[in-house]
Phi, psi and omega in degrees: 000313174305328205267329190280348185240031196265336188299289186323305174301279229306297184329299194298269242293337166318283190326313190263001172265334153307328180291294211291332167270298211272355178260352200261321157307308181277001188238026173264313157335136152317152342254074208241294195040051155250113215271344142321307192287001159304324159346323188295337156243036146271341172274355165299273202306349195250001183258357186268295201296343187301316205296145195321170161280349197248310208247020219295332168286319176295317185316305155329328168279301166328251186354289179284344168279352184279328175312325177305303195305287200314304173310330177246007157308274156340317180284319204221021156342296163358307206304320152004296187259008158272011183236004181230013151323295174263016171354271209303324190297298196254315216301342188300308203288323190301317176313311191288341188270308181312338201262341175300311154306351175260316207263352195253322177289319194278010167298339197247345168271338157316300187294327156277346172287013174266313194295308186313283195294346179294301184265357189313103181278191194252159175083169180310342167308343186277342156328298180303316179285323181279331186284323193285306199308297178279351158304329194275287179309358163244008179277309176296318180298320167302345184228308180353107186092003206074354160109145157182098177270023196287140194050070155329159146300337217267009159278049193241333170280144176322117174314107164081045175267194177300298192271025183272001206289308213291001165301346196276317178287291213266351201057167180316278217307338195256328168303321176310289168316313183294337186272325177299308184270014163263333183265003171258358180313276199311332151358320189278333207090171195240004191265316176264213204257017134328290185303319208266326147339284186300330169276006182244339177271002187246325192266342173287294239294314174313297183325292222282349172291322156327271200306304203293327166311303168318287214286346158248046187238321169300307160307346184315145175215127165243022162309090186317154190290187178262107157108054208262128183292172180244127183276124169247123196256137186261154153211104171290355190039065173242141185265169159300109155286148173301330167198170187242158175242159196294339176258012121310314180288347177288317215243006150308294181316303198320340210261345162303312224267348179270335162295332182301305202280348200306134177291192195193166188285328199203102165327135193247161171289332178210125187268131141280088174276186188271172213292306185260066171260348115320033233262071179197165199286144199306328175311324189267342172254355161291338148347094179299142177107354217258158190281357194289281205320307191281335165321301182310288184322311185306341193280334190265170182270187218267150187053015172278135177269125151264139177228133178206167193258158160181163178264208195196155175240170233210152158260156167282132157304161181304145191053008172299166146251141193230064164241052176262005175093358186196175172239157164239135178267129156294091174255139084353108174256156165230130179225131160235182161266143161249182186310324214260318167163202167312138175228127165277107193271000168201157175208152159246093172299117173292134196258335186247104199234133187322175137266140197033057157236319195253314177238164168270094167313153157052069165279329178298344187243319176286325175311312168342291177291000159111304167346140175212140155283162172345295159306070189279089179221107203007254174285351159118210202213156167264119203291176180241172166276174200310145159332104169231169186305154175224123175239058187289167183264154208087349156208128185340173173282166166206158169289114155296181142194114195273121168036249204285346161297003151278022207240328187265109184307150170087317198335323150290334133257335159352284186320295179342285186282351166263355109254062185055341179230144155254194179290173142287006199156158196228158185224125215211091173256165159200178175196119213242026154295001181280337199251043171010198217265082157246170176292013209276300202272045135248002153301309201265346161303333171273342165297315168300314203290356164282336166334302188294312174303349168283313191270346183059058208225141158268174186222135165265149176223133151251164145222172157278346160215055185086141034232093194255123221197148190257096183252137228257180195249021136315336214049031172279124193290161174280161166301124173110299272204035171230166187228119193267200198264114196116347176279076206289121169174185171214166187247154208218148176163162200270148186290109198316177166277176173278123174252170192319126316199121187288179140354263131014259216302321189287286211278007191014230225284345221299315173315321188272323196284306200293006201254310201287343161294298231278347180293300170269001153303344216256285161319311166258013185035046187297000000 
């Protein structure tokens, strides 16, 4: 009977040092920051080489897929509370999006750990093999479905620490690979001399991820250019409603529009608001004669820019489903005043949209059943085309990047090269008032601030009620200058520079892709 039940332990105690890596990976993230717990896949990889010999692939995939669940359990919990926005509609939901989004993200660490065991080769090269593998299952997790790239490994370090630097050559994606194969070193063991290579080629890697951030944290200059505008980020501290009323929207607008005028020493040239600073449609407060309009304009001085978020309705292209009859855009507006009232100088329609948080996959058959997104906007909202720089006049160009389109590397030069020049600065609104007072917006304020370090960019972020901060193109938040969760106020600063075009920007993935040759050369033994 001990003997029949010793397999059945050993099996559960796998289950539970898997769980025990992905929740140990995951409290490694911001803002938890325990950086010990990377450790957590080097005990991945010695629980991938442990699976049985007879069942080693399905074992492998469980194993790592249960390290996934505990890891986006832990990541991404947050989803939770955006679903008690509306307690009576959605709170029923909440259990099921949480458990779903963990167990469902975690299909993709499952998949590199079959791939790992599929190709693993013997000896300590296989290190290298587990880093291509699960680096590869989160490049898929980044676009598969349109993407949800949330928590990287190679983000786990602080956005504008040292090694958060090498993100500027290599990207998040490329960071991933380098944090997995240094932090899974030990996995392997220490007795022969293969393994103790390798732990010593994992502790240089430290060294030099190390080194080279210092040394380009050293070189750092934010000393704004000379006649560099002063940027002001508004946060009104309005939590999420379930729906709004004209005196709720008077009194979103009242709390905006009294953080714009508050003096300052120096007047700013361009004001921000969050994604919901508006949250109704831009046509009815944008409306010449309507009292929205002249508010706003009275609040701005004479050439000050506002840029804020709100939506906008639309006619359907032929075959859309409309069936309010239009469609609706997640927009970025730019507004000055003009002779006549606001005159709008720029605008963005969001291209990249949550799934059931901004539209409904499959609306024609799910709406039926009741399903609804998040969003109660009409049918839910319609991408825009892809992102490019907005150069309205009177503020440098800058990238928009609407909530969750700060998650994705590249977006921004994409944008770049598809209109020939790039921004000064990237403007990132949201409103992460959906995920309350949880780790959901200092998770996505560290996450975002990778953007600037891909790009060499500073980044403004509003939200409405944190966490909004002015970061420099280190992706160092400035002293001072964040507004955290809960917090009514607005941040005032000469906008940081711009640094020289990175790595990243001339060569975008070539970095990551030369790391992913080495994986599977390291395999085929090329």
């Amino acid at each position: 009977m001990t003997g029949a039940l010793r397999p059945t332990a050993r099996a559960w105690a796998a289950r539970g040092c898997a769980v025990g890596a992905g929740l140990a990976a995951a409290f490694a993230h911001p803002p938890f920051g325990l950086l010990p717990g990377l450790l957590g896949y080097a005990l991945l990889l010695r629980l991938l080489d442990g699976a049985g010999p007879g069942r080693r692939l399905r074992s492998a995939f469980f194993r790592a897929w249960l390290a996934g669940c505990a890891y986006f359990a832990v990541s991404t919990w947050w989803v939770g509370e955006a679903f008690f926005v509306d307690a009576k509609h959605q709170g029923w939901m909440a259990p099921f999006a949480v458990t779903g989004m963990a167990t469902g993200l975690a299909v993709f660490w499952g998949l590199g750990g079959l791939v790992y065991r599929l190709a693993a080769p013997p000896g300590a090269t296989r290190l290298l093999v587990f880093a291509g593998a699960l680096a590869g299952a989160e490049w898929l997790r980044g676009h598969v479905l349109g993407g949800f790239p949330w928590d990287l490994p190679g983000e786990t370090w602080r956005a504008g620490s040292a090694p958060s630097q090498a993100a500027s050559i290599v990207s998040a994606y490329g960071l991933t690979w380098i944090t997995l194969a240094i932090c899974a070193a030990p996995g392997l063991g220490w007795r022969g001399r293969g393994e103790r290579i390798a732990l010593a080629g994992a502790f240089a890697g430290l060294v030099v991820l190390y080194g080279f951030g210092a040394w380009r944290l050293a070189g750092a200059n934010d000393t704004p250019a000379a006649g560099a505008p002063v940027v002001r980020v508004v946060q009104p501290d309005t939590p999420e409603e379930a729906s709004y009323d004209d005196g709720a929207l008077s009194r979103i607008l009242a709390k905006n529009l009294a953080l714009t005028v508050a003096p300052a020493a120096r007047p700013p040239d361009i004001v921000v608001w969050s994604e919901a600073g508006l949250p109704d449609a831009l046509g009815d407060y944008l409306a010449p004669g309507t009292w929205t309009n002249a508010a706003i304009q009275g609040a701005l001085r004479p050439g000050e820019t506002l840029i804020t978020g709100g939506y906008r309705e639309a006619p359907p292209p032929p075959g859309a489903y409309a069936p309010d009859g239009v469609i609706y855009h997640n927009s970025l507006v730019a507004l000055r005043e003009g002779a006549g009232g606001l005159v709008m100088t720029g605008l963005y329609d969001k291209h990249t949209l949550v799934p059931f948080g901004e539209y409904l996959p499959l609306a024609r058959y799910l709406a039926p059943l009741g399903v609804q997104q998040l969003v109660h906007v009409g049918q839910g909202f319609t991408p825009g085309p892809p992102p490019r720089p907005l150069a309205p006049p009177g503020a440098p160009p800058f990238q928009p990047l609407i909530c969750y389109e700060s998650l994705f590397p590249g977006v921004t030069r994409a944008g770049a090269i598809a209109a020939g020049h790039r921004p000064a600065w990237i403007v990132n609104i949201s409103d992460d008032a959906w995920f309350g007072v949880t780790s959901g917006p200092w998770q996505h304020l560290n996450l975002a601030s990778y953007r600037a370090i891909e790009e060499g960019l500073p980044m403004v972020r509003a939200t409405p009620t944190g966490v909004s901060a002015i970061i420099d193109a280190y992706g160092r938040t400035l002293p001072g200058k964040i507004l955290g969760e809960g917090a009514r106020g607005f941040i005032d600063a000469p906008l940081p520079p711009a640094l020289a075009p990175t790595f990243f920007v001339r060569w975008g993935p070539i970095g990551f892709a030369l790391l992913m040759i080495i994986s599977v050369a390291t395999r085929t033994r090329l």
